[in-house]
FIMARDO-568358 format. One record per residue: residue number from 1; residue in three letters; chain; x, y negated, z negated of N, C-alpha, C in turn. Coordinates in nm, 2 decimals. Atoms other than C-alpha are relative to their C-alpha. Layout:
+-----+------+------+--------+--------+--------+--------+--------+--------+--------+--------+--------+
: pos : code : unit :   n_px :   n_py :   n_pz :  ca_px :  ca_py :  ca_pz :   c_px :   c_py :   c_pz :
+-----+------+------+--------+--------+--------+--------+--------+--------+--------+--------+--------+
: NUM :  ALA :    A :      X :      Y :      Z :      X :      Y :      Z :      X :      Y :      Z :
...
+-----+------+------+--------+--------+--------+--------+--------+--------+--------+--------+--------+
//
This chain:
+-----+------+------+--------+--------+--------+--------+--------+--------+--------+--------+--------+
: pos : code : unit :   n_px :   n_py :   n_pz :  ca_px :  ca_py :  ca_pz :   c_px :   c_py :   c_pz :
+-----+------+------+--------+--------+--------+--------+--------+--------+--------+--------+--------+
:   1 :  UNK :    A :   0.08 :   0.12 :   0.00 :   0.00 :   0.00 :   0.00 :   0.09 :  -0.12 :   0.00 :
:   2 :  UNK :    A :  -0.09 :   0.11 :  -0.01 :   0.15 :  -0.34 :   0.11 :  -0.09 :  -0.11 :  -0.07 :
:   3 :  UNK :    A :   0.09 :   0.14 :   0.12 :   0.09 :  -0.63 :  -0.17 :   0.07 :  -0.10 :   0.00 :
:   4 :  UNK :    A :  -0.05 :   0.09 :   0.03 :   0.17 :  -0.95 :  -0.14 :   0.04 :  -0.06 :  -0.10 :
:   5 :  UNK :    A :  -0.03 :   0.10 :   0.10 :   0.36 :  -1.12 :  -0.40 :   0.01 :  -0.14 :  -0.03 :
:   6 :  UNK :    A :   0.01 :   0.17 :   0.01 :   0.30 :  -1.48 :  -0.48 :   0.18 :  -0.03 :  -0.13 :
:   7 :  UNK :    A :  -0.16 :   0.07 :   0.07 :   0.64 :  -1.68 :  -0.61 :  -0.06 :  -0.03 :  -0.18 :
:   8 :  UNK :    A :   0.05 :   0.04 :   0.18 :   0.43 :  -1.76 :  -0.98 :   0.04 :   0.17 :  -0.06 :
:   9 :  UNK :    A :  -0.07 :  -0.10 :  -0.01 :   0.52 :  -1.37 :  -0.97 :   0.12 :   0.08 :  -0.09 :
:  10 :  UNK :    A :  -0.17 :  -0.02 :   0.06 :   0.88 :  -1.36 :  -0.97 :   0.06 :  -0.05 :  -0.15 :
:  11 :  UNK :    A :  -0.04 :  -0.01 :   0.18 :   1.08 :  -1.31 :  -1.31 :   0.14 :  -0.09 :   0.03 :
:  12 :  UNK :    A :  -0.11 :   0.07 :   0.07 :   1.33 :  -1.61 :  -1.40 :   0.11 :   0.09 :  -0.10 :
:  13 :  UNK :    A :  -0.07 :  -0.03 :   0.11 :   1.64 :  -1.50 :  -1.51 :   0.15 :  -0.09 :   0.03 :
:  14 :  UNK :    A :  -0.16 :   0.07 :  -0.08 :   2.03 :  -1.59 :  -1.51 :   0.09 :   0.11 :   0.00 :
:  15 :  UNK :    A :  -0.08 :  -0.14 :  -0.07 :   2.28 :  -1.40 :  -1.35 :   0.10 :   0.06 :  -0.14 :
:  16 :  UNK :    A :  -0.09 :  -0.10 :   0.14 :   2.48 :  -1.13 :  -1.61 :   0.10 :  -0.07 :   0.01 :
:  17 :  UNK :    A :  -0.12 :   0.04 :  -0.02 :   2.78 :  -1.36 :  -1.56 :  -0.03 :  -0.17 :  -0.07 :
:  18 :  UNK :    A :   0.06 :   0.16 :   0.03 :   2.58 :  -1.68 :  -1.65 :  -0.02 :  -0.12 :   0.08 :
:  19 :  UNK :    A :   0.00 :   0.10 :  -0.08 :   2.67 :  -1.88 :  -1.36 :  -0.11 :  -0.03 :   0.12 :
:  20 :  UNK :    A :   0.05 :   0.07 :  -0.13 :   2.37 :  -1.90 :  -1.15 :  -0.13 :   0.04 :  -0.07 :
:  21 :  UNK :    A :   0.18 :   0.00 :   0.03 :   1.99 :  -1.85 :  -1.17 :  -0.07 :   0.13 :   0.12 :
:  22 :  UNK :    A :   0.07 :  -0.10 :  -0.04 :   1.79 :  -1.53 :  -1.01 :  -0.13 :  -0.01 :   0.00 :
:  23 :  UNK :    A :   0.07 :  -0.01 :   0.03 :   1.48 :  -1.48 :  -0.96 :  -0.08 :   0.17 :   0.06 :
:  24 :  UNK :    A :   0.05 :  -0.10 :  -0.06 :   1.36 :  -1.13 :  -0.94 :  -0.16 :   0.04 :   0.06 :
:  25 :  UNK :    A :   0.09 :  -0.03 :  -0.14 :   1.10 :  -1.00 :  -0.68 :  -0.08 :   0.10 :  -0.02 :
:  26 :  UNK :    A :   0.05 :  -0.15 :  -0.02 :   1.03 :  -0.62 :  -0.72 :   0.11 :   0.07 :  -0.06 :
:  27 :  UNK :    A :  -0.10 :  -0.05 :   0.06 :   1.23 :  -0.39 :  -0.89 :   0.00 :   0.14 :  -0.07 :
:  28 :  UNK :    A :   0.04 :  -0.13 :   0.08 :   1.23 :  -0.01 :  -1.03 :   0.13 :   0.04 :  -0.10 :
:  29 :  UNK :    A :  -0.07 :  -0.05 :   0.06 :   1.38 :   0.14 :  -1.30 :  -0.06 :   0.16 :  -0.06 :
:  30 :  UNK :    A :   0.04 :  -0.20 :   0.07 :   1.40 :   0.55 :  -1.36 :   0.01 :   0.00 :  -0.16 :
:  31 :  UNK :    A :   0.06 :  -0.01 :   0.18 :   1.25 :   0.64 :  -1.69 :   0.17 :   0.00 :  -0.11 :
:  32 :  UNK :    A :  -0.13 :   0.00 :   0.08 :   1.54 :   0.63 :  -1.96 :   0.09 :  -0.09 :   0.02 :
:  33 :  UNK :    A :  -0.15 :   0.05 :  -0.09 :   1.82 :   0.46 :  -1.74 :  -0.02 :  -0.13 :  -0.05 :
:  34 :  UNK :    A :  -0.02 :   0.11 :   0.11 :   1.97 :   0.14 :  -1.89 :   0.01 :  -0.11 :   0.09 :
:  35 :  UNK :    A :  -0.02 :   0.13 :  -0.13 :   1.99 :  -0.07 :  -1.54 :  -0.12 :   0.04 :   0.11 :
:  36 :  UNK :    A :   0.08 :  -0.05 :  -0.12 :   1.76 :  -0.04 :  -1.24 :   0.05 :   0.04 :   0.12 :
:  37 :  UNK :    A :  -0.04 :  -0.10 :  -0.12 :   1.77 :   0.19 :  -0.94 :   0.04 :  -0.08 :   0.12 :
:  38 :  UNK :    A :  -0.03 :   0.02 :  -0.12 :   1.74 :  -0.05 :  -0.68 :  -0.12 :  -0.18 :  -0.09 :
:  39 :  UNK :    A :   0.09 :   0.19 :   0.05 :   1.61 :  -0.48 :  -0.72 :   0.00 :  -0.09 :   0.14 :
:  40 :  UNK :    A :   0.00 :   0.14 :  -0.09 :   1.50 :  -0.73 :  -0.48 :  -0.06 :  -0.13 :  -0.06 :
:  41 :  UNK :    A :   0.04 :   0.10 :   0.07 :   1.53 :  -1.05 :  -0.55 :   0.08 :  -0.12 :   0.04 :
:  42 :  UNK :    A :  -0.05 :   0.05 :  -0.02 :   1.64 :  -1.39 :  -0.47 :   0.10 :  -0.13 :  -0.15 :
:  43 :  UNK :    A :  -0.07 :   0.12 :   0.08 :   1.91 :  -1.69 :  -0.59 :   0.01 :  -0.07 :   0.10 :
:  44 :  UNK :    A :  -0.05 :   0.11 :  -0.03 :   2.00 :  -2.02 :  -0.56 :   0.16 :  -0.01 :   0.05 :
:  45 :  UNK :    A :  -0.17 :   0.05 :   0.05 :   2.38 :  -2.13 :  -0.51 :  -0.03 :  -0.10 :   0.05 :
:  46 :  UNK :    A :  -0.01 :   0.20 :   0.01 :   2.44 :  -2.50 :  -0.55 :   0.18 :  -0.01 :   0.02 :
:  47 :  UNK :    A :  -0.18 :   0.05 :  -0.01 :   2.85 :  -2.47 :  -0.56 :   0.08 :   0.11 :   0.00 :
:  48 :  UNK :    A :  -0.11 :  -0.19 :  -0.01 :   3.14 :  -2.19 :  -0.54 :  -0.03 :   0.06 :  -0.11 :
:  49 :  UNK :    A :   0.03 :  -0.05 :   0.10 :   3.06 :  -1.95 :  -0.79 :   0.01 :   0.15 :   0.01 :
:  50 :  UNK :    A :  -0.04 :  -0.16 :   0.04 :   3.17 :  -1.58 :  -0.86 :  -0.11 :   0.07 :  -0.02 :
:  51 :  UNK :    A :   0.13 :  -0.05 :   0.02 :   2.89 :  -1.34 :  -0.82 :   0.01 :   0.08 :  -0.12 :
:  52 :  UNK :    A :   0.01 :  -0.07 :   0.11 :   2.77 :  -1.10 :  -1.12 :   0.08 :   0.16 :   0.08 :
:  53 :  UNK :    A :  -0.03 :  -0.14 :  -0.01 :   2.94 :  -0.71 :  -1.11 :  -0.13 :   0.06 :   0.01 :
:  54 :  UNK :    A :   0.09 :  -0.11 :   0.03 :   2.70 :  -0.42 :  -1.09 :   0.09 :   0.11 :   0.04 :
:  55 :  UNK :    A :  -0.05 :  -0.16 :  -0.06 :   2.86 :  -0.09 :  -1.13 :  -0.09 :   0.04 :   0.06 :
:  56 :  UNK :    A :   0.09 :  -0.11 :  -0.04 :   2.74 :   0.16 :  -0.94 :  -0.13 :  -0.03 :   0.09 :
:  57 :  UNK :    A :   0.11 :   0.06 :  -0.12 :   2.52 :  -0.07 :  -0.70 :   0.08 :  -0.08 :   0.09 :
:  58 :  UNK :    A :  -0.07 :   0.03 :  -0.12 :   2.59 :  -0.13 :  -0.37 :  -0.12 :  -0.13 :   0.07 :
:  59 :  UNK :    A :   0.04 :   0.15 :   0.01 :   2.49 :  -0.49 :  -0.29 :  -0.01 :  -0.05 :   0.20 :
:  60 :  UNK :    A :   0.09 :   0.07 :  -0.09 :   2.27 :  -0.69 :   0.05 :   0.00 :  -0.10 :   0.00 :
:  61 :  UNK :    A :   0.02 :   0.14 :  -0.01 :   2.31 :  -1.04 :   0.08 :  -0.04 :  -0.04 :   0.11 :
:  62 :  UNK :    A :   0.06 :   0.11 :  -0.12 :   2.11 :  -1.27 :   0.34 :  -0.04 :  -0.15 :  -0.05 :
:  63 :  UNK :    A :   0.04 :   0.14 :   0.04 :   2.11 :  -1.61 :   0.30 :  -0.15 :  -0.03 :   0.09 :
:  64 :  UNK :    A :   0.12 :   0.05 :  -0.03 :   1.73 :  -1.77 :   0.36 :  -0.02 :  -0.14 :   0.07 :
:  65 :  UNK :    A :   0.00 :   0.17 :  -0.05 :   1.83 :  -2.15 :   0.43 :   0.11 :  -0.03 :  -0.07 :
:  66 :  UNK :    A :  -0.17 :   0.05 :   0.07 :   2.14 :  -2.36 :   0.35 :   0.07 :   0.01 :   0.20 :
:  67 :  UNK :    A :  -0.09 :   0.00 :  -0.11 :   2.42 :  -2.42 :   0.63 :   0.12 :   0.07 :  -0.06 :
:  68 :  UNK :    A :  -0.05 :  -0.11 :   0.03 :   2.58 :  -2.10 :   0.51 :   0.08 :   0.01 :  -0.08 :
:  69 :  UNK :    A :  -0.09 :  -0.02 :   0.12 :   2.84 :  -1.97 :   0.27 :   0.12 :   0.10 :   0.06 :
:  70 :  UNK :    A :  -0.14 :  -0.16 :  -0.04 :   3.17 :  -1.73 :   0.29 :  -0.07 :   0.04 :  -0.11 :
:  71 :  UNK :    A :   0.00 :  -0.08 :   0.10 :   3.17 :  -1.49 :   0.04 :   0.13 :   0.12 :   0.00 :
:  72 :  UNK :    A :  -0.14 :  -0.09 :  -0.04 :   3.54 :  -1.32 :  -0.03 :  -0.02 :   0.09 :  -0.11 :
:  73 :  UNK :    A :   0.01 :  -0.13 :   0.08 :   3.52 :  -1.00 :  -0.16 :   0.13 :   0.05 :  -0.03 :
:  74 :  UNK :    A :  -0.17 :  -0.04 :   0.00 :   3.84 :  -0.82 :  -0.32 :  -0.08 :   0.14 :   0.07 :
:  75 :  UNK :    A :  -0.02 :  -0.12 :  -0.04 :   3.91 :  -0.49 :  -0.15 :  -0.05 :   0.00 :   0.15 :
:  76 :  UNK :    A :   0.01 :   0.01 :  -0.20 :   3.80 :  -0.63 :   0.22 :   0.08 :  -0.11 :   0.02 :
:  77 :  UNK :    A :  -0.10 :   0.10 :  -0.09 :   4.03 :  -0.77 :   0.48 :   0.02 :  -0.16 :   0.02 :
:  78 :  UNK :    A :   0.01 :   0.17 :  -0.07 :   3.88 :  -1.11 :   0.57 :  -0.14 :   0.02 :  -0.10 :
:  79 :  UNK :    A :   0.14 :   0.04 :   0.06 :   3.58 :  -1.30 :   0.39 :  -0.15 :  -0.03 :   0.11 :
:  80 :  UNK :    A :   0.09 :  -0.02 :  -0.09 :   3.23 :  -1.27 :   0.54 :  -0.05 :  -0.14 :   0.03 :
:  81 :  UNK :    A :   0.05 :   0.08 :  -0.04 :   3.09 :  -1.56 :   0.66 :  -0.14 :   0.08 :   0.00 :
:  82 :  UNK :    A :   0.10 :  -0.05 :  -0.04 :   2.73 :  -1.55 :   0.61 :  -0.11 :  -0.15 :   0.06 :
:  83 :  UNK :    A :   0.07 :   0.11 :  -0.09 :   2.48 :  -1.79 :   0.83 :  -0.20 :   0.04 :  -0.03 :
:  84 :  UNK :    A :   0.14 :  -0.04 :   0.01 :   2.07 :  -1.79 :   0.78 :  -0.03 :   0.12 :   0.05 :
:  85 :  UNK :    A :   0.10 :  -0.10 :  -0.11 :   1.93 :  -1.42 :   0.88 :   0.09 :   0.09 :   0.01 :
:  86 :  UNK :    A :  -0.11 :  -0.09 :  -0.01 :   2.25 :  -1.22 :   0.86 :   0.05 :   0.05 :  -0.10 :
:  87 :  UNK :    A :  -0.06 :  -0.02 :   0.14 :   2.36 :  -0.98 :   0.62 :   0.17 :   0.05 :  -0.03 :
:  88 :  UNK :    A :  -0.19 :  -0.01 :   0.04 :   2.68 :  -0.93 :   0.46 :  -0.03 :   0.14 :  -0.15 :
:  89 :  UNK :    A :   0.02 :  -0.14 :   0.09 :   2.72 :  -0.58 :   0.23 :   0.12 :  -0.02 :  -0.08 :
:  90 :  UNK :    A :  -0.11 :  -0.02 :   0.13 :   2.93 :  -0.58 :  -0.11 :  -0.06 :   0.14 :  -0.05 :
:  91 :  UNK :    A :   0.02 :  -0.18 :   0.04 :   2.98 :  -0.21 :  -0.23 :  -0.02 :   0.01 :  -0.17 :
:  92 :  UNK :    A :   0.03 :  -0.02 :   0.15 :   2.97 :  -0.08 :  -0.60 :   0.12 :  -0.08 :  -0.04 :
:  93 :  UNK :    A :  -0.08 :   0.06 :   0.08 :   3.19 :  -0.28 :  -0.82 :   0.12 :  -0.12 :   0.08 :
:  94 :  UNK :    A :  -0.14 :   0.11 :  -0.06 :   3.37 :  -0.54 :  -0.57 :  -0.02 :  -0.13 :  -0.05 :
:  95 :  UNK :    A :   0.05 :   0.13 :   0.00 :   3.40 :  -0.86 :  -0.66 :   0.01 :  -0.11 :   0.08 :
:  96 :  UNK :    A :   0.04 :   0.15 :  -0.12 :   3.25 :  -1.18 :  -0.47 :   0.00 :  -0.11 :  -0.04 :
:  97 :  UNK :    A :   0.02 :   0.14 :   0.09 :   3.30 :  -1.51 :  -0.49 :  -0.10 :  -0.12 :   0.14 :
:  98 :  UNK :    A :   0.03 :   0.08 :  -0.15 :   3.08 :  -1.76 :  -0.26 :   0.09 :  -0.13 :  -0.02 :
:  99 :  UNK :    A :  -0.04 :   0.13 :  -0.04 :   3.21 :  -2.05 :  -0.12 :  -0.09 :  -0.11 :   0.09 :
: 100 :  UNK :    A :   0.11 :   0.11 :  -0.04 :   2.97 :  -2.33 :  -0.04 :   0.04 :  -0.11 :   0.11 :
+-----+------+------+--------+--------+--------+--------+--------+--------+--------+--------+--------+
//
């Protein structure tokens, strides 16, 4: 069943790192387990800022609007340039930094 979600909805939070603002979307978590399986959900960036870790989750970024961002990940070659509409993939545990 496809359900729209209205934005009054989404759950305010701040990123595990402190530096930014989230707002989650949809999200599951398996019974017991101390993090969730899988999350969609958007943020803001306003300035360069170091994304949050998630072990063990392998990470989707698409910027929505804005005149785009890098984003330099350790353990890849070059940093991704991301532009409205295009995604850029961070794996389990790498860390990202955007660049505004």
């Amino acid at each position: 069943m496809l359900r729209i979600i209205p934005q009054s909805e989404f759950k305010e939070g701040r990123w595990r790192n402190g530096q930014g603002v989230s707002w989650e979307i949809a999200s599951y978590r398996e019974e017991g387990a101390a993090d969730f399986s899988w999350r969609f959900a958007k943020a803001r960036i306003d300035s360069d800022v170091p994304f949050s870790i998630y072990p063990g989750m392998d990470r989707v970024f698409m910027m929505l609007e804005g005149g785009g961002m890098d984003l330099d990940m350790t353990n890849k070659p070059t940093e991704a340039q991301i532009k409205n509409w295009l995604l850029a993939e961070c794996g389990s545990g790498v860390r990202a930094i955007a660049t505004v």
